[in-house]
C-alpha positions as MATLAB code, in Angstrom:
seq = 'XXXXXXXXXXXXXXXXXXXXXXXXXXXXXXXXXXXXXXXXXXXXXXXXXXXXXXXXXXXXXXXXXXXXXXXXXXXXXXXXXXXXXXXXXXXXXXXXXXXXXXXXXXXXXXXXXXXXXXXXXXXXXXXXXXXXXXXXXXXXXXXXXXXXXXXXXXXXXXXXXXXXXXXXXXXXXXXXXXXXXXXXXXXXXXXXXXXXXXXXXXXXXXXXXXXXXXXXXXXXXXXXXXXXXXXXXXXXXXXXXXXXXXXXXXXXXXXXXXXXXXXXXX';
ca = [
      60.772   38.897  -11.251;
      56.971   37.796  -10.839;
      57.571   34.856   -9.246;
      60.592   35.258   -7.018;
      59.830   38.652   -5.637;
      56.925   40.475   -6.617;
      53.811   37.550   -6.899;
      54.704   35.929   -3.347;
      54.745   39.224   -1.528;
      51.803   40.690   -3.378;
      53.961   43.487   -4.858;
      51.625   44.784   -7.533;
      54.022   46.630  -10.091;
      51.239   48.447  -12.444;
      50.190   47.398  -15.725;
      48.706   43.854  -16.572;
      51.095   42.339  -14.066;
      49.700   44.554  -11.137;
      46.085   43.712  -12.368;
      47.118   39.947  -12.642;
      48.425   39.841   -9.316;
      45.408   40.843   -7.545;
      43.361   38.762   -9.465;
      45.692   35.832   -8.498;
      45.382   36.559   -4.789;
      41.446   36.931   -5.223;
      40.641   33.534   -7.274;
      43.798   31.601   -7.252;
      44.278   32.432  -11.353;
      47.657   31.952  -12.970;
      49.388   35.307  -12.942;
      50.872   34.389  -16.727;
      47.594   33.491  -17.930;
      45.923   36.649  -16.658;
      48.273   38.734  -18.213;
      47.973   36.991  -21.638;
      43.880   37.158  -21.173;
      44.496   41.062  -20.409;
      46.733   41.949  -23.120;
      44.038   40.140  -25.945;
      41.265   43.083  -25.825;
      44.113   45.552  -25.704;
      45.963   44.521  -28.066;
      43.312   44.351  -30.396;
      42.164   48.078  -29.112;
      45.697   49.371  -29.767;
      45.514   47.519  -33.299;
      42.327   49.223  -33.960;
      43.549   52.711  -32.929;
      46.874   52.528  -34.091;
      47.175   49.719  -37.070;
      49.952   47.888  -37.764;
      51.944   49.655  -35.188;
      51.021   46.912  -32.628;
      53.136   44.052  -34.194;
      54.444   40.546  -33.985;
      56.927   41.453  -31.516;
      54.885   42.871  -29.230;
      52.303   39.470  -29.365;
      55.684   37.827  -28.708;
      56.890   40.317  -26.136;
      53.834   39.170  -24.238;
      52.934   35.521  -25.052;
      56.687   34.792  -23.728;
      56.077   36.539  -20.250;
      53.150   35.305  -19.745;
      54.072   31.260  -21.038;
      57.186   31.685  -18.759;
      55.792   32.816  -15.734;
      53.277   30.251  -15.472;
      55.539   27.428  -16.913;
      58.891   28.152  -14.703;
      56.545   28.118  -11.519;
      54.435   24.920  -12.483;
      57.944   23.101  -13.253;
      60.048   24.273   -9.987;
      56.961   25.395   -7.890;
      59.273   28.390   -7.135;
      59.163   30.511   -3.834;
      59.878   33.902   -2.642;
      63.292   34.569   -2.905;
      63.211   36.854    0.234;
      61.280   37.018    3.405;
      62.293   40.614    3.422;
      59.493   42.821    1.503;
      61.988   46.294    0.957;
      64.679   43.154   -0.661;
      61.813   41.770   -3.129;
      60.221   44.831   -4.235;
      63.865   46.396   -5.021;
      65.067   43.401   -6.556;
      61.754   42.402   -8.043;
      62.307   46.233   -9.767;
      65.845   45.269  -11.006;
      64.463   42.597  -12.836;
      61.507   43.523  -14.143;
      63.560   47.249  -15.360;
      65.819   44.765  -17.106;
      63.651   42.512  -19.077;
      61.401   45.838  -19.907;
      64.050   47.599  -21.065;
      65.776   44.187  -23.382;
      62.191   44.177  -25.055;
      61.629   47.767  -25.699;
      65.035   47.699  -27.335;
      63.788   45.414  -29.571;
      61.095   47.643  -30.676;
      58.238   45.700  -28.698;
      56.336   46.401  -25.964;
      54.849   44.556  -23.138;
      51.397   45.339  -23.514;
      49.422   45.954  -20.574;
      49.497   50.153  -19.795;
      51.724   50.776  -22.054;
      48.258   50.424  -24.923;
      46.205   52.288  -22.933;
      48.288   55.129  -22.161;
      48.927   55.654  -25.883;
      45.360   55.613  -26.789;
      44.728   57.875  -23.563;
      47.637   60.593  -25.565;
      45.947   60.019  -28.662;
      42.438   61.431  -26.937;
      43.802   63.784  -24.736;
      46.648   66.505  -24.182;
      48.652   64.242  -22.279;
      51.722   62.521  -23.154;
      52.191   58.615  -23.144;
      54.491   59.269  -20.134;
      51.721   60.748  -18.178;
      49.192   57.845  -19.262;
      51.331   55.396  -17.978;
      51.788   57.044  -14.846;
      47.769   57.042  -14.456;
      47.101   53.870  -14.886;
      49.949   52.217  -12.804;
      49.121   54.627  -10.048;
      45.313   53.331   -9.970;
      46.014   50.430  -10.567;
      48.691   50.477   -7.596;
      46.498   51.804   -5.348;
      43.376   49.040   -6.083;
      45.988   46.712   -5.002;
      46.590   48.507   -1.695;
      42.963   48.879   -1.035;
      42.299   45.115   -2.451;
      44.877   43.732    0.189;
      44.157   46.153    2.606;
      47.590   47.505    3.388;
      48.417   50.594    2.929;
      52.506   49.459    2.621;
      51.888   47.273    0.110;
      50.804   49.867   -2.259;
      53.948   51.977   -1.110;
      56.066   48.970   -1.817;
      54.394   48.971   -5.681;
      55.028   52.185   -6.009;
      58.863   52.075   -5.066;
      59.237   49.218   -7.615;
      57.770   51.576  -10.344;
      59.807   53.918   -9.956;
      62.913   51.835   -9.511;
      62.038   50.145  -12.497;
      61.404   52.675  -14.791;
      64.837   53.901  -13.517;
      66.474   50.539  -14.703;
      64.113   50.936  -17.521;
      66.018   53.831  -18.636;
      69.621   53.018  -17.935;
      68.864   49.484  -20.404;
      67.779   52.363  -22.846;
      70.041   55.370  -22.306;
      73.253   54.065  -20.573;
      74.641   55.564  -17.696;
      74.964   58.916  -17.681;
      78.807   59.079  -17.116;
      79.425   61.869  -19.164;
      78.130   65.518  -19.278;
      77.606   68.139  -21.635;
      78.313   72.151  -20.745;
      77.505   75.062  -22.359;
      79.293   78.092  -21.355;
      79.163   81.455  -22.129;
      82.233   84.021  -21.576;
      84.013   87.251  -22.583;
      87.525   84.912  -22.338;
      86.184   82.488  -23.982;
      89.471   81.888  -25.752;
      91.142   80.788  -22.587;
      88.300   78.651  -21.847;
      88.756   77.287  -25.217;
      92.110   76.399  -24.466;
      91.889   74.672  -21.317;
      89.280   72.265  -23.386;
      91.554   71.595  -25.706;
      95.187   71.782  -24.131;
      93.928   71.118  -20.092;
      91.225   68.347  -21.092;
      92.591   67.338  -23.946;
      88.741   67.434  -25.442;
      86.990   69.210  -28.736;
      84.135   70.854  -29.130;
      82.286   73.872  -31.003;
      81.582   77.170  -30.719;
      79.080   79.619  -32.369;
      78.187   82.926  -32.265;
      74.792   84.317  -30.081;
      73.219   87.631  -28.953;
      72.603   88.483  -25.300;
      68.907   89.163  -24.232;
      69.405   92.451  -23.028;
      71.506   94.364  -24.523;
      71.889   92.314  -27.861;
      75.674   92.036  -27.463;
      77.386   89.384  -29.513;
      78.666   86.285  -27.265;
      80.543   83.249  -28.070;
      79.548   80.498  -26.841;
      81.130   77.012  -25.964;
      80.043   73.666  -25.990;
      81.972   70.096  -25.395;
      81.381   67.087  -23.521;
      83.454   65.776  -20.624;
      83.300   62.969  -18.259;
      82.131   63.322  -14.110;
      85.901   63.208  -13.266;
      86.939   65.727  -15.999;
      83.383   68.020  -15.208;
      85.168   69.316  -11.737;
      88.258   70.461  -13.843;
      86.690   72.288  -16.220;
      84.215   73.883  -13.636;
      86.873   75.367  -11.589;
      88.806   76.415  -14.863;
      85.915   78.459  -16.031;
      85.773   79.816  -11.857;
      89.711   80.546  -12.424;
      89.621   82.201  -15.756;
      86.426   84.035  -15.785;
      84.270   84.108  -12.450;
      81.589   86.510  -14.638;
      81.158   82.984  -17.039;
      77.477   81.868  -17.587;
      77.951   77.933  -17.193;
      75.144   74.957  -17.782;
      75.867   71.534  -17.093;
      73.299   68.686  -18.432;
      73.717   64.807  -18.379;
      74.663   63.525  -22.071;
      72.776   60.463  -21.878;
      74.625   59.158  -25.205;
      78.121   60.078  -26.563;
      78.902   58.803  -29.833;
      82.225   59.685  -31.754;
      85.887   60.302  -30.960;
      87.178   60.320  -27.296;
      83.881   58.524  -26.035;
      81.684   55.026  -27.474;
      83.327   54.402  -31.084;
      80.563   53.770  -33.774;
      82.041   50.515  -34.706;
      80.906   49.622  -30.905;
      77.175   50.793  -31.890;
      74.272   48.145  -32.336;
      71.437   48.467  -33.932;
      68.130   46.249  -33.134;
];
């Protein structure tokens, strides 16, 4: 990712790679190295703050990207991949939301932002989410001013959020299937399109309106995209007066979707 698309174009991505790449363009340092020398004082800061939280894995997590970005590039002195700056930072993204997303499922992290946005949550009301957001925007935008071009700091900021993106689909999975919650007087018809129409299960429980107090039943199951328009214009047919909410079910575990036997665990 570094060297192929991001490094040659001077794509800074946030974190200790973003700060690494400037550096690199400024004093002709190795991009690996600078990220290893980076991650030391953090790492210890996070092991100070948070103890043994900041493991093995994560020293391995980084030692590896840094050893391998310097090392592949000194052996096969490797070039841009593109000449095409939209291509690398997209691609560049792909990758680097892969390889993020492979270590974090192994319960390490990469260093860099991710630290300091933790101990920035652990000091402050916001959320590690938020911290990471911070520090990858500054540090995005140093790199714009550093370089002096405005696009190239647009072109970070595209393959953070592309990333993250990737970042999450490693994580979550696509979200194929969806989860509704709906809320009708026929509710028993509605029930029996699930079951009979859809050939799907789900669960029901009792609830109170807001207003008035009056007792509702209310549905819930889990149905794919292409099953999603059947239902919705089942619930239209059978009760247009229906209260309907649709949310993405990241994860579906269990009969009729991903079996458990199919489930790893890291």
């Amino acid at each position: 990712s570094y060297d192929l698309f991001l490094v040659p174009h001077r794509i800074a991505p946030g974190g200790a790679a973003g700060v690494a790449t400037i550096l690199h363009y400024l004093f002709k340092l190795p991009v690996g190295t600078v990220i290893f020398v980076i991650n030391i004082p953090l790492f210890v800061w996070g092991l100070k703050e948070f103890g043994k939280k900041f493991g093995f894995r994560t020293i391995y997590a980084v030692f590896m990207t840094s050893f391998l970005t310097d090392v592949l590039q000194a052996q096969f002195h490797l070039q841009a991949a593109t000449k095409n700056t939209i291509l690398a930072a997209l691609y560049g993204a792909v990758l680097l939301g892969v390889g993020l997303g492979l270590t974090f499922r192994h319960q390490a992290t990469t260093g860099g932002s991710d630290i300091v946005a933790q101990i920035i949550a652990k000091y402050s009301n916001a959320t590690p989410g938020v911290g990471i957001m911070l520090v990858d925007f500054v540090i995005i935008a140093l790199a714009g001013l550093t370089f002096g071009k405005v696009d190239l700091a647009l072109y970070g900021f595209i393959t953070l959020y592309v990333s993250s993106r990737i970042l999450d689909v490693i994580l979550e999975g696509w979200s194929y299937n969806k989860a509704a919650y709906i809320i009708s007087d026929n509710w028993e018809l509605i029930r029996g399109e699930v079951v009979l129409g859809l050939d799907r299960g789900g669960t029901m429980w009792a609830g109170k309106g807001f207003y008035k107090g009056a007792e509702k039943t209310i549905l819930f199951c889990v149905v794919s995209r292409r099953e999603l328009s059947q239902l919705r214009e089942a619930v239209k047919l059978l009760d247009p007066k229906a209260f309907m909410v649709v949310t993405d079910a990241k994860e579906v575990l269990g009969h009729g979707f991903k079996p458990w036997s199919k489930v790893t665990t890291d």
